[in-house]
C-alpha positions as CSV (number, residue, x, y, z in Angstrom):
1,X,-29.8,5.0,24.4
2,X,-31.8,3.3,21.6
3,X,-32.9,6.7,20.0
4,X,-33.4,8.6,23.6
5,X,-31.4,12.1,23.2
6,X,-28.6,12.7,25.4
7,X,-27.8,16.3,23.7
8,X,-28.7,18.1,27.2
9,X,-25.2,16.4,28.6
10,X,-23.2,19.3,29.9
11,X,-25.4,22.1,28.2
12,X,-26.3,24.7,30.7
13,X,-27.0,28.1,31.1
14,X,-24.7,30.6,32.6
15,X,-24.3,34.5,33.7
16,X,-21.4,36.6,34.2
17,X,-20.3,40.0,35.2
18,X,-19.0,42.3,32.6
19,X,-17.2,45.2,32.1
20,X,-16.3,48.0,29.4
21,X,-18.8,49.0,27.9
22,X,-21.1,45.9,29.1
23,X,-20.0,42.6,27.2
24,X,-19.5,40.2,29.7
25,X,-18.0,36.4,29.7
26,X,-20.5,34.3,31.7
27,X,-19.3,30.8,32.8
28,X,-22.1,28.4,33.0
29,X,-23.6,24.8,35.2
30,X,-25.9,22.4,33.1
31,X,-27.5,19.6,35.0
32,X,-30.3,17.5,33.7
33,X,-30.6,13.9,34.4
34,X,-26.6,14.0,34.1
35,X,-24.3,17.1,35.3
36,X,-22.0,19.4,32.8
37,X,-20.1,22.4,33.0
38,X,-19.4,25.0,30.6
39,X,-18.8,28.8,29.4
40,X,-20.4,31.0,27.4
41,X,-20.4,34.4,26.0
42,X,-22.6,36.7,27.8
43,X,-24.0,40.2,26.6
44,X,-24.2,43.0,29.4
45,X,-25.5,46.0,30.0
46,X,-24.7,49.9,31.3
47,X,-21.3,51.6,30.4
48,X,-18.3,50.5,32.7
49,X,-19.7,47.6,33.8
50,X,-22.6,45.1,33.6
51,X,-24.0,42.2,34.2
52,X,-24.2,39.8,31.4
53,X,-25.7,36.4,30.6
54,X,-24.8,33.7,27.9
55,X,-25.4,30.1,27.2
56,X,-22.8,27.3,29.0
57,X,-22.1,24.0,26.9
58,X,-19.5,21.7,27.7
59,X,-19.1,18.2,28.6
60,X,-20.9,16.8,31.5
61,X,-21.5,13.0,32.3
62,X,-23.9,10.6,33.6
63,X,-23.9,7.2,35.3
64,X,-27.0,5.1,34.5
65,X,-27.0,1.4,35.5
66,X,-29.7,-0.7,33.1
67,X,-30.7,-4.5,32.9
68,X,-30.1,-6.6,29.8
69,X,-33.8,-6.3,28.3
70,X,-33.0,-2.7,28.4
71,X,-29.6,-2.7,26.7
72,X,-28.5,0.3,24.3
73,X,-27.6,0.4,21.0
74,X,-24.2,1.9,20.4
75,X,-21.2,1.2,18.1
76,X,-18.1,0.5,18.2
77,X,-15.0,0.1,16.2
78,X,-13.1,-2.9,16.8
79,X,-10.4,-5.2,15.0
80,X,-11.4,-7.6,12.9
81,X,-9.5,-11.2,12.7
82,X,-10.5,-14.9,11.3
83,X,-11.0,-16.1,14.8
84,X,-13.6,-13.1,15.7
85,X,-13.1,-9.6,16.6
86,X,-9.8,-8.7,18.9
87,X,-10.2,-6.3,21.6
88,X,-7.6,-4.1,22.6
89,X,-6.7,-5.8,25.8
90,X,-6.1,-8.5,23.3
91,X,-9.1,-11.0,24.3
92,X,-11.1,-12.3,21.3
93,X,-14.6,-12.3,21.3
94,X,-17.4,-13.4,19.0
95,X,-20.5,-11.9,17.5
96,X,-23.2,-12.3,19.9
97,X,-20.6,-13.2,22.9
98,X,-21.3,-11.4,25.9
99,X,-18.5,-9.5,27.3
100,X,-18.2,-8.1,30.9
101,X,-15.7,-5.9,32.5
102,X,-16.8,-5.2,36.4
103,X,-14.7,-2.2,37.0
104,X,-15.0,0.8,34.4
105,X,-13.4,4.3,34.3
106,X,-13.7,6.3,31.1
107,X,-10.7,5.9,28.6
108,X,-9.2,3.6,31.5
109,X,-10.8,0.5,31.8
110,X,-14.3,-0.9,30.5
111,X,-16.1,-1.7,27.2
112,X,-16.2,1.6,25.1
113,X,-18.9,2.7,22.3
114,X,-20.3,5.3,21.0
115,X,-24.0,6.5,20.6
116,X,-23.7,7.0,17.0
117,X,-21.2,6.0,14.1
118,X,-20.0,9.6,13.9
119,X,-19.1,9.5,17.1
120,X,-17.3,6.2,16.7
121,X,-14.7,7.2,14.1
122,X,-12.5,9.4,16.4
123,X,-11.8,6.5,18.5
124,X,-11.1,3.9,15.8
125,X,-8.0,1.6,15.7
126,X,-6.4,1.1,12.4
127,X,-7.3,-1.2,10.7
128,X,-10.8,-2.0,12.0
129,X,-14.6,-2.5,11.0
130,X,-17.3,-0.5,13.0
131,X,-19.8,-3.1,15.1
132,X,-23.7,-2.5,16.5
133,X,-23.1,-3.7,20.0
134,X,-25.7,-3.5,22.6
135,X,-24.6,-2.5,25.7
136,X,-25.7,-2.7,29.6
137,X,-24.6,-2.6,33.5
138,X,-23.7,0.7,34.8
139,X,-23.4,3.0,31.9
140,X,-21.2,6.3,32.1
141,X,-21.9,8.5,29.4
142,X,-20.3,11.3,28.1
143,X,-21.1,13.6,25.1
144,X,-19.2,11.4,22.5
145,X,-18.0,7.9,24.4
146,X,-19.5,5.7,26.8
147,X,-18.1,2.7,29.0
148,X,-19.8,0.4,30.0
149,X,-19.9,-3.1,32.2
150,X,-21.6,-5.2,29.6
151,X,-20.9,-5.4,25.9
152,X,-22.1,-7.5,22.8
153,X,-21.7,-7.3,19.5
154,X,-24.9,-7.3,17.1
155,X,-23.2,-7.1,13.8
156,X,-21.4,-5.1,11.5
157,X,-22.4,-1.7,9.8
158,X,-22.9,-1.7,6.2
């Protein structure tokens, strides 16, 4: 995403019904450039029951497809060896070695990353160094993760 914000994946705004004395749990539908789903509290009003709204967040995704020249930045936390770095299917790759993986299915099958380092860390393999990759195909994203078709690696964070 090279700096473009993606925080609107899956945020939405909902309404409920409520009842009691007018607090209300409203489920909510985000949709932007990408679709989410979520819940959210809502406030009501009247005694017995009311209507209430509240803010939806949750995790949506979308499925961009970009050319090379317009590749993202993202990282990605892969295991280092003297050869290069070692994916988990095993394959060894170097830095600057284009990778490609046609068929791609979040935490199934495809070249994973991250938007941001933070992001990164929950998916790291012990022991292993966190990369800059670029990536570039048809791109799902999600809120945390992304898989995509085309994968290289840039360098290492410092």
């Amino acid at each position: 995403m090279g700096g473009r914000d993606m925080e609107f994946l899956g945020d939405g705004y909902g309404s409920g019904y409520g009842s009691g004395y007018g607090d209300g749990y409203g489920y909510g539908y985000g949709s932007g450039s990408g679709s989410g789903y979520g819940s959210g509290y809502g406030y009501g009003y009247g005694y017995g029951s009311g209507y209430g709204d509240g803010f939806g967040y949750g995790y949506g995704k979308q499925e961009v497809v970009l050319a090379k020249e317009d590749a993202w930045v993202a990282w990605h936390y892969i295991k280092k060896t003297n050869n290069g770095y070692k994916m988990r299917n095993g394959q060894v790759v170097k830095m600057g070695e284009v990778v490609e993986e046609p068929e791609i299915k979040m935490c199934e099958r495809g070249l994973h990353a991250s938007l941001n380092a933070e992001d990164a860390v929950r998916y790291a393999p012990a022991p292993s160094v966190l990369t800059k990759v670029k990536v570039w195909g048809r791109i799902e994203v999600q809120k945390d993760k992304l898989v995509a078709t085309h994968r290289m690696i840039e360098g290492e964070a410092r």
